[in-house]
LOPA-225216 format. One record per residue: residue in three letters; x, y, z of N, C-alpha, C, O in turn. Coordinates in steps of 0.1 Angstrom, whole numbers, padded with zeros to 4 digits, always signed. Layout:
BEGIN
ALAXYZXYZXYZXYZ/...
This chain:
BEGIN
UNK+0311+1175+0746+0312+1188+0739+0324+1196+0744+0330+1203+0737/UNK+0327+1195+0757+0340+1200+0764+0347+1197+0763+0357+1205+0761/UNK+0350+1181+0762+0363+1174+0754+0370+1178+0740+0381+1177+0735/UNK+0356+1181+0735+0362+1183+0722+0367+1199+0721+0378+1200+0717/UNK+0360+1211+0724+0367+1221+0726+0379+1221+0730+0388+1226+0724/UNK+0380+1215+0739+0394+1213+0750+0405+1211+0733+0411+1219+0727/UNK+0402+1195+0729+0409+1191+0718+0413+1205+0710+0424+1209+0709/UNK+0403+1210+0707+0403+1216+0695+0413+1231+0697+0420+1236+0689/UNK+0410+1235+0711+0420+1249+0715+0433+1245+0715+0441+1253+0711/UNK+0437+1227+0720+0451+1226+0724+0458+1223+0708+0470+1225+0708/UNK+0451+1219+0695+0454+1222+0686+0453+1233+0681+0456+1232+0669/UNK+0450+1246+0684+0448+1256+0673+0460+1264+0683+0463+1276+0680/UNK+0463+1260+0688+0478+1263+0702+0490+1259+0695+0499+1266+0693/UNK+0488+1246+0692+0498+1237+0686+0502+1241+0667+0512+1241+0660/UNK+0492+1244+0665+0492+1251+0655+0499+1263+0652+0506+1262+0642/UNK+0499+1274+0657+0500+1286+0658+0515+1283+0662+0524+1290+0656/UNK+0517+1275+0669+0536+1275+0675+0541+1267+0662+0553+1267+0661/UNK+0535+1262+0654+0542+1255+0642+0540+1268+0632+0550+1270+0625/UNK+0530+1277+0632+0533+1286+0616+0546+1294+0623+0557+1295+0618/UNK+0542+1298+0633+0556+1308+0641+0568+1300+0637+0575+1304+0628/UNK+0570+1293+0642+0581+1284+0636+0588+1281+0621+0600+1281+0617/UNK+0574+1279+0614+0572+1278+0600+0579+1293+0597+0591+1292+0593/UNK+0573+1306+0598+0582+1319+0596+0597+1319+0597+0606+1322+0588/UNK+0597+1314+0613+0614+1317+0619+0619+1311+0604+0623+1318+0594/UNK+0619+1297+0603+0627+1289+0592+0629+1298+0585+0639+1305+0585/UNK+0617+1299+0575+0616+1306+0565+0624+1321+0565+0629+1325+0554/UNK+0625+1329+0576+0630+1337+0578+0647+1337+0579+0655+1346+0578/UNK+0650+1326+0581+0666+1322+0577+0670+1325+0563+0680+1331+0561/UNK+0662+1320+0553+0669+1319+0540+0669+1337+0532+0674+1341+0522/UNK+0660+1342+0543+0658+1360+0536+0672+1364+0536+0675+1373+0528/UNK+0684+1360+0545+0695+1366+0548+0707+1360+0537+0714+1351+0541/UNK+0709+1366+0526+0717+1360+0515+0730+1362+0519+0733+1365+0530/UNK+0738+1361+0508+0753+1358+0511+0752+1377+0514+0746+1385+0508/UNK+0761+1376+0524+0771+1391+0522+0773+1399+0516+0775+1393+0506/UNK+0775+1411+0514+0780+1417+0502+0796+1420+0508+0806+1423+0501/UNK+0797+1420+0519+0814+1423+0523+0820+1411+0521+0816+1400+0521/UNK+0834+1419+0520+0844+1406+0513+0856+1412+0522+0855+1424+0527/UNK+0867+1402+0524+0878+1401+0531+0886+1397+0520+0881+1392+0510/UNK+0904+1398+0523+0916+1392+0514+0930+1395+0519+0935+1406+0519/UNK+0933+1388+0522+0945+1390+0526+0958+1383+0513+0958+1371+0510/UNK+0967+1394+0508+0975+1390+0495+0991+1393+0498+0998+1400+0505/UNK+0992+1385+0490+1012+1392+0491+1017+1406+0476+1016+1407+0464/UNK+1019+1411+0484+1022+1424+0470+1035+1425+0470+1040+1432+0480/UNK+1046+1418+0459+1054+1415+0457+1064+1432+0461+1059+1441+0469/UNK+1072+1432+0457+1083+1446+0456+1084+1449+0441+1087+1442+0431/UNK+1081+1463+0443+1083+1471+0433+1073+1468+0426+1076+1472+0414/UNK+1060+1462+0425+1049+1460+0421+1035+1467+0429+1036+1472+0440/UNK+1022+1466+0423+1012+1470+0426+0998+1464+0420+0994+1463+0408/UNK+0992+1462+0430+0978+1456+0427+0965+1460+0431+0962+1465+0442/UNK+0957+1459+0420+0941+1463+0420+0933+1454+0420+0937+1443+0415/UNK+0925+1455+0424+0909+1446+0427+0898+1462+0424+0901+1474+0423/UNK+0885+1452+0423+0875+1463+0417+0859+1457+0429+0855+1446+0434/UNK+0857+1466+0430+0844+1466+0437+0831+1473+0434+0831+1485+0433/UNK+0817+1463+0432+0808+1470+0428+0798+1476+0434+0792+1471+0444/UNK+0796+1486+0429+0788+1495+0440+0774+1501+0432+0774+1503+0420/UNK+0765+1502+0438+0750+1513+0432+0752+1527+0440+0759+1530+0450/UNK+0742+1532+0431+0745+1552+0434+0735+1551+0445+0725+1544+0446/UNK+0740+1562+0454+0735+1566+0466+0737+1558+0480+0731+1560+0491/UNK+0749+1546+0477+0756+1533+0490+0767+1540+0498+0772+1551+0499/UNK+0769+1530+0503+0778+1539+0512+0792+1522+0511+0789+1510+0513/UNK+0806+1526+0509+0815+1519+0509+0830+1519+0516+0841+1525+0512/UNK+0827+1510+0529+0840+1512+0536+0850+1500+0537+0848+1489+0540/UNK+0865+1508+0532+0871+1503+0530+0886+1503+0542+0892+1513+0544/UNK+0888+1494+0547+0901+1490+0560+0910+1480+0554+0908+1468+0549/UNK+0920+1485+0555+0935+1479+0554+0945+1481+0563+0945+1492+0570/UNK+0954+1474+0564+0966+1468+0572+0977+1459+0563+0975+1448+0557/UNK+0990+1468+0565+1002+1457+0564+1004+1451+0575+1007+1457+0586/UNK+1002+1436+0572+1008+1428+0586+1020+1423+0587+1025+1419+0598/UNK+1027+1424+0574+1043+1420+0571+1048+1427+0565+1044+1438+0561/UNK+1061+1422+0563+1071+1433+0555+1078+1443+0562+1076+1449+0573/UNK+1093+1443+0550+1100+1456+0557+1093+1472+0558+1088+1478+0548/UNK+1094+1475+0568+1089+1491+0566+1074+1493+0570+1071+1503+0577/UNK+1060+1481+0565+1049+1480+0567+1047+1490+0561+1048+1500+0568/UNK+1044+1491+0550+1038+1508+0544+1036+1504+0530+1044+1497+0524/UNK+1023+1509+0525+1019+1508+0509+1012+1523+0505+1007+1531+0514/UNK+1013+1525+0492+1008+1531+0485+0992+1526+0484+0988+1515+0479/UNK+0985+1535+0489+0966+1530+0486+0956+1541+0479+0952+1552+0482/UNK+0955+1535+0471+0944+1546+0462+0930+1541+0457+0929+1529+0452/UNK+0919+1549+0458+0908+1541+0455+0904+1553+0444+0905+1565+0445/UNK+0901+1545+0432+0894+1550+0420+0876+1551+0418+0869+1542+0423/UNK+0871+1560+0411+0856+1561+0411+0856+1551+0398+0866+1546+0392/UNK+0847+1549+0395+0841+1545+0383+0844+1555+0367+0846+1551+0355/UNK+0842+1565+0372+0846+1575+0359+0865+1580+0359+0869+1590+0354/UNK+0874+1568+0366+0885+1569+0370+0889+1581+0375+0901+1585+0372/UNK+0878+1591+0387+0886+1600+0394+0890+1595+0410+0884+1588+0418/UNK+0899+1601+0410+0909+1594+0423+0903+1604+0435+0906+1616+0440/UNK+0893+1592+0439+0887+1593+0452+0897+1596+0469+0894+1605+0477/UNK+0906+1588+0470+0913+1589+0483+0922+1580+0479+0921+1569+0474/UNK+0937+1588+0484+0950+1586+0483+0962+1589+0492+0966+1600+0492/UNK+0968+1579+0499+0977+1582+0511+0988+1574+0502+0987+1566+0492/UNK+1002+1580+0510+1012+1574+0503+1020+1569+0521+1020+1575+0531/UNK+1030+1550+0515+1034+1554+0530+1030+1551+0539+1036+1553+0550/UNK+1015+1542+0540+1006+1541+0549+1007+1525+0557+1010+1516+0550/UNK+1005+1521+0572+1000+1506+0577+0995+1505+0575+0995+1494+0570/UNK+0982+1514+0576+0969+1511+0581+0954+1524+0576+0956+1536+0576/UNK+0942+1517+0574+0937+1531+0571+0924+1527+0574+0922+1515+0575/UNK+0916+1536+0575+0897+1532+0573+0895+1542+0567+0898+1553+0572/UNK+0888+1542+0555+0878+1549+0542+0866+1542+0538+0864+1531+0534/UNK+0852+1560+0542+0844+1554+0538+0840+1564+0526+0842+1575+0528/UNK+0834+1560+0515+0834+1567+0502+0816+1568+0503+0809+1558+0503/UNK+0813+1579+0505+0792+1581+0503+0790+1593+0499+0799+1601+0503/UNK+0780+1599+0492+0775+1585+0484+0780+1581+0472+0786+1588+0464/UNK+0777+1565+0472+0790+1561+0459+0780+1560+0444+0768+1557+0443/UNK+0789+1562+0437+0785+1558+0423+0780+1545+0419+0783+1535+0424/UNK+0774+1547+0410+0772+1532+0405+0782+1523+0393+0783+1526+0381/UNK+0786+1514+0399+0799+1514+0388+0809+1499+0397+0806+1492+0406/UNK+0816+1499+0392+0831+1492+0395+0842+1504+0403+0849+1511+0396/UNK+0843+1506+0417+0857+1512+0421+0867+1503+0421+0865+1491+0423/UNK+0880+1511+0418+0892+1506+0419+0895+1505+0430+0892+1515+0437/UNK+0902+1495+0436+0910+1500+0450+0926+1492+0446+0927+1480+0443/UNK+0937+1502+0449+0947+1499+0441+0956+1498+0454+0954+1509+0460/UNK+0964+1489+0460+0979+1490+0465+0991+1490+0457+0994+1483+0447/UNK+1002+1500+0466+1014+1504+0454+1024+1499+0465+1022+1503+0476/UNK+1035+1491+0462+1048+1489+0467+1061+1493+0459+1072+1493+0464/UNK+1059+1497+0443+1064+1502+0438+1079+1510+0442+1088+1511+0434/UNK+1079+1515+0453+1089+1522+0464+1098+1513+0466+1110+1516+0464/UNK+1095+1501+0471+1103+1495+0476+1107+1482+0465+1099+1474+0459/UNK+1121+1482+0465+1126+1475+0454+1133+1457+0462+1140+1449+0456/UNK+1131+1457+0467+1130+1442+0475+1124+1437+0484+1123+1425+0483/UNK+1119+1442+0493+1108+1438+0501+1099+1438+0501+1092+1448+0502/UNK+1090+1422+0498+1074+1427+0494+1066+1427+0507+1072+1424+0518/UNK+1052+1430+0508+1046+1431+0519+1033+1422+0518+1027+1420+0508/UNK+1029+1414+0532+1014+1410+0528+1002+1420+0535+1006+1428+0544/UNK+0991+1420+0532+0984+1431+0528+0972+1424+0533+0971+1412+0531/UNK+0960+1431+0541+0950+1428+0544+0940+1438+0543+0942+1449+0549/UNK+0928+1437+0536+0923+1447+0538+0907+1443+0535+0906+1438+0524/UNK+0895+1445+0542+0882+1444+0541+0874+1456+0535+0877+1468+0536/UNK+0862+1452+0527+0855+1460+0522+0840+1460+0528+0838+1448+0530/UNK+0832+1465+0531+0819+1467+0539+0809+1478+0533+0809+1490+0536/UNK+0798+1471+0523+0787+1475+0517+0776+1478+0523+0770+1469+0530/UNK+0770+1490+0522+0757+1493+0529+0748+1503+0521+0752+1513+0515/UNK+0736+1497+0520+0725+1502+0509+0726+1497+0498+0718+1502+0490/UNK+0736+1484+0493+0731+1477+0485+0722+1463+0485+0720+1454+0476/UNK+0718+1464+0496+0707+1449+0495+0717+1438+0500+0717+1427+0495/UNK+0728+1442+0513+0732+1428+0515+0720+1416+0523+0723+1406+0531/UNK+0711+1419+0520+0701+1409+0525+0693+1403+0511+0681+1404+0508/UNK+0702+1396+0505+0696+1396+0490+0683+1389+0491+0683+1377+0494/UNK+0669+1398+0489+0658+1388+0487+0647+1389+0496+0635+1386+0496/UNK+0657+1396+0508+0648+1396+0519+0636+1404+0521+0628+1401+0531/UNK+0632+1418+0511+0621+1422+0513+0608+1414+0503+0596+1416+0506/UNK+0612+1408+0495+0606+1399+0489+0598+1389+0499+0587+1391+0503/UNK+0606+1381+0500+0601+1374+0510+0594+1378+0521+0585+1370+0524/UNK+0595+1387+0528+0585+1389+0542+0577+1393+0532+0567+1385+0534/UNK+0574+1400+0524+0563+1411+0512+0553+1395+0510+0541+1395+0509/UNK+0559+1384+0511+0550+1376+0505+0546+1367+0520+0547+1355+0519/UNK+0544+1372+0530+0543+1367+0538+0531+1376+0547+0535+1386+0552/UNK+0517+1371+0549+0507+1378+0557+0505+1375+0571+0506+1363+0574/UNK+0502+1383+0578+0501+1382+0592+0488+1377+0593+0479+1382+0588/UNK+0486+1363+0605+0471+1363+0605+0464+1373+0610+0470+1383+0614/UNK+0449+1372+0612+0438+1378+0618+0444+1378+0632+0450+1367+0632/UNK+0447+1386+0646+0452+1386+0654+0464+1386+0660+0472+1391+0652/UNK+0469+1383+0669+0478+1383+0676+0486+1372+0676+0479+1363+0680/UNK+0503+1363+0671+0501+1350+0672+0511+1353+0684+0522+1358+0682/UNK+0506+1348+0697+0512+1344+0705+0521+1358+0711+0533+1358+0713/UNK+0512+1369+0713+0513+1382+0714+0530+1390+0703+0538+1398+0709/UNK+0530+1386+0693+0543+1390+0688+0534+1392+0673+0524+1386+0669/UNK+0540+1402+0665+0536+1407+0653+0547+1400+0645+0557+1395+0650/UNK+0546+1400+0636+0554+1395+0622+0565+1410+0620+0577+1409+0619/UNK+0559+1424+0618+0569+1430+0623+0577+1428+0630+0587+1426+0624/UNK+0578+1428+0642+0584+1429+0655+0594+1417+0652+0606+1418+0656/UNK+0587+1405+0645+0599+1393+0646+0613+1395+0636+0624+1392+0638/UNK+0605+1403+0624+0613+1409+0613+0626+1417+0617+0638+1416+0614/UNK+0620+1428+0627+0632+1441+0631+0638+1434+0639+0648+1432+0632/UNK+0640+1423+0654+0645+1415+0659+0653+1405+0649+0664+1404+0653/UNK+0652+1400+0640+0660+1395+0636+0668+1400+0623+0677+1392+0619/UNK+0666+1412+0618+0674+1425+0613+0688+1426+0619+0700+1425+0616/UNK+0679+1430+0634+0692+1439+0641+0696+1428+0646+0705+1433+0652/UNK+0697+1411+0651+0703+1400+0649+0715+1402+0640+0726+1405+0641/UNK+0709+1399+0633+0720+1396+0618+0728+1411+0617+0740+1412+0614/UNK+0722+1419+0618+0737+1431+0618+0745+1432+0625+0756+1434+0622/UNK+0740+1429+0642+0751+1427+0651+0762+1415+0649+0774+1416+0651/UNK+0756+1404+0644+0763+1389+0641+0773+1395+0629+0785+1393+0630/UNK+0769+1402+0618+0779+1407+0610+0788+1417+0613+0798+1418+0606/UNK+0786+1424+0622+0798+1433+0629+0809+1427+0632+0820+1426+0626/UNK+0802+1421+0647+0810+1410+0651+0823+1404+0649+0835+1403+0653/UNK+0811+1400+0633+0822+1387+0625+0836+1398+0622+0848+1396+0627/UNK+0831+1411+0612+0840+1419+0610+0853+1422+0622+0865+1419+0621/UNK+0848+1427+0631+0857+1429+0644+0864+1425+0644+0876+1429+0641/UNK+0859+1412+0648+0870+1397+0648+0881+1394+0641+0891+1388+0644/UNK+0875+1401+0627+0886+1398+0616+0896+1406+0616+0907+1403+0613/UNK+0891+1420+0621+0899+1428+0623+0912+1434+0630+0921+1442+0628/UNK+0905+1425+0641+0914+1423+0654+0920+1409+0650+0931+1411+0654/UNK+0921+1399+0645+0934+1385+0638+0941+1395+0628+0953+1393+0631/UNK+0940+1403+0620+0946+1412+0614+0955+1420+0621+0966+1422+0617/UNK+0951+1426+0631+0958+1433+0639+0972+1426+0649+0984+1428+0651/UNK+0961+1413+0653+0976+1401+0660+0984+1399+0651+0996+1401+0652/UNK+0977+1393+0640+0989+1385+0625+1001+1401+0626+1013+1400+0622/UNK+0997+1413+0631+1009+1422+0625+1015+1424+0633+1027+1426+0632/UNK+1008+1424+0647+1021+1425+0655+1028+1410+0660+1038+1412+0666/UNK+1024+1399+0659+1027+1384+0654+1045+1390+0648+1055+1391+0654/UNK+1041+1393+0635+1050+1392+0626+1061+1402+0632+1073+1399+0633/UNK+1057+1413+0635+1068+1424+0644+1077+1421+0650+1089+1424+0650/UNK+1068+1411+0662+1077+1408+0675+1089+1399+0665+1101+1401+0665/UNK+1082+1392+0659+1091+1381+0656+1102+1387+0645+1114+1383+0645/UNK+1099+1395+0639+1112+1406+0624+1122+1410+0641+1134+1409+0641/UNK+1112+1414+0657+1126+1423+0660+1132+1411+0666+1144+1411+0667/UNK+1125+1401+0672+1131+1390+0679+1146+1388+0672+1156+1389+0678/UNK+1145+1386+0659+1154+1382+0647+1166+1389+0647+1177+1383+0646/UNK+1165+1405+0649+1170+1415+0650+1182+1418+0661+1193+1424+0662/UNK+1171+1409+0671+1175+1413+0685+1188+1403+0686+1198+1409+0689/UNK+1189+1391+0683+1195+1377+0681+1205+1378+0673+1217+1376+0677/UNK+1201+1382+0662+1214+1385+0653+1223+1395+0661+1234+1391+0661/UNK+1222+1403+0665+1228+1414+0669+1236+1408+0679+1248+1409+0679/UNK+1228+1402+0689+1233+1400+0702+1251+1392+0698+1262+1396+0701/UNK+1245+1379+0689+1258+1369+0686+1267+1376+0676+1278+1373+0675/UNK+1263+1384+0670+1276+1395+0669+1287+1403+0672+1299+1407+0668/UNK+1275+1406+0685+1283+1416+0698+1291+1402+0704+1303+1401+0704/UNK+1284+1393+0708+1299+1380+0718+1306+1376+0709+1318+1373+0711/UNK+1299+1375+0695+1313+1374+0685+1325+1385+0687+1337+1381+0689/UNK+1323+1398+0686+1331+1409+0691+1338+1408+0701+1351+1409+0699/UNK+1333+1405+0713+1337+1404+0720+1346+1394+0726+1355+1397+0734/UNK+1343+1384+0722+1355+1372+0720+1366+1377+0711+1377+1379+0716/UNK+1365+1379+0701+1378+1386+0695+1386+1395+0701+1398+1397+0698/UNK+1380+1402+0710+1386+1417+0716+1400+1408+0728+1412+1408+0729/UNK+1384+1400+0735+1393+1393+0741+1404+1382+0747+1408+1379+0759/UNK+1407+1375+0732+1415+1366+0726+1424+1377+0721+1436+1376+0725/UNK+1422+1389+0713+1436+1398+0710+1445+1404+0722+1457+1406+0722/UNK+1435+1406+0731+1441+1410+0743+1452+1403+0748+1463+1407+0748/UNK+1446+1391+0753+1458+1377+0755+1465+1375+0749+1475+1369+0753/UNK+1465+1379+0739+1476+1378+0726+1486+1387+0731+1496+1387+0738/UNK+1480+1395+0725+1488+1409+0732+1499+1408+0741+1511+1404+0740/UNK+1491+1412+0753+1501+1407+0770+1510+1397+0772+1520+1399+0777/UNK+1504+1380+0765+1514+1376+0764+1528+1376+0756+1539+1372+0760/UNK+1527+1382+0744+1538+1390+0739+1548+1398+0743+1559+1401+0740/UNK+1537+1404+0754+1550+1415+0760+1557+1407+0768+1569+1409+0770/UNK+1551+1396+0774+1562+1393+0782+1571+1378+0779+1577+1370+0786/UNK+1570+1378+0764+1577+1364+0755+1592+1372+0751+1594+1377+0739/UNK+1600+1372+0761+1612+1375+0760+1620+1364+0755+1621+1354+0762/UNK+1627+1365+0743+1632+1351+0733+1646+1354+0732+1654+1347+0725/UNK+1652+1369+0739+1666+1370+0737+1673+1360+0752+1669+1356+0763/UNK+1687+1361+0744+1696+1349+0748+1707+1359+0762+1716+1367+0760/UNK+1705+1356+0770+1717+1361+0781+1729+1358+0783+1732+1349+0792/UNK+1740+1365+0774+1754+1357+0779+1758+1356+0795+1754+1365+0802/UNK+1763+1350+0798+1775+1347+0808+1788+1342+0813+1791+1343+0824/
């Protein structure tokens, strides 16, 4: 009869570490795709481009951009509401962070302008970052259909595993962000060093061009004065 107890606790052990498990899994597919998006584009010269982003009323929407190329590094940026009033507008700009709360429900515009500049186009990076619209598509669903047993399993609540793996996944999404933000940040000064390297080079074999000339006229020169071609009678 002890044998079989024994049996029967090291299965209902074994068990309990498989539904816990069974959760975790399951608890992977609650975290849907993202609602933030990334793009990095080329915005020709003397042109301007829009993209649209959707948003529900009472979210919160932040938007970060960077020129990482181009002459000058500067664009026109404007973000439109849904009822086309002009939310936030810099002219001129590298770089910016805007957060628009609370937002409408709708399509915003977010517009870059190069318009200014009549030959040099620029490439352009800029991220968007949604909050309060359900970037966890699905996910209260799913735990909602998920009951805690009678007790304790393995002293951790089904809460507790939920908020731990919440703030998991927001930190892992930061992160990711950061990261991107900071290769955005190298790709521009990447491109900098290298516009002044170009700069620097050109310039330099200019100046020894110059200066070879100065100093082949010189020789020229001097020896002329002393190329005396008249004839001496005697």
């Amino acid at each position: 009869m002890e044998l079989v107890r024994g049996r029967g606790g090291s299965g209902g052990r074994l068990f309990a570490v498989a539904v816990l498990f069974g959760w975790c899994f399951g608890s992977v597919r609650c975290f849907g795709q993202s609602q933030d998006s990334e793009f990095t584009f080329l915005l020709p010269a003397g042109r301007s481009e829009c993209f649209f982003q959707t948003a529900i009323k009472n979210g919160t929407m932040e938007v970060e951009y960077q020129v990482i190329a181009g002459a000058g590094m500067d664009v026109d940026f404007t973000i439109l509401s849904p009822e086309g009033i002009q939310v936030i507008m810099e002219a001129r700009r590298s770089d910016g962070v805007h957060v628009v709360e609370p937002t409408e429900e709708g399509d915003y515009q977010i517009c870059f302008d190069n318009s200014f500049s009549r030959f040099s186009e620029k490439m352009v990076f800029f991220e968007i970052i949604i909050e309060g619209q359900g970037g966890d598509v699905g996910g209260d669903e799913e735990w909602a259909g998920l009951e805690e047993p009678d007790g304790s399993l393995l002293e951790y609540k089904l809460e507790d595993i939920r908020e731990s793996m919440d703030s998991l996944h927001r930190r892992l999404e930061r992160s990711r962000q950061m990261q991107t933000v900071l290769r955005a940040f190298e790709a521009r000064d990447r491109n900098l060093l290298e516009d002044n390297l170009w700069r620097v080079s050109f310039w330099s074999c200019a100046s020894v061009l110059v200066m070879l000339c100065v100093a082949f006229t010189q020789v020229y020169t001097v020896r002329k004065l002393f190329d005396d071609k008249r004839r001496v009678c005697t």
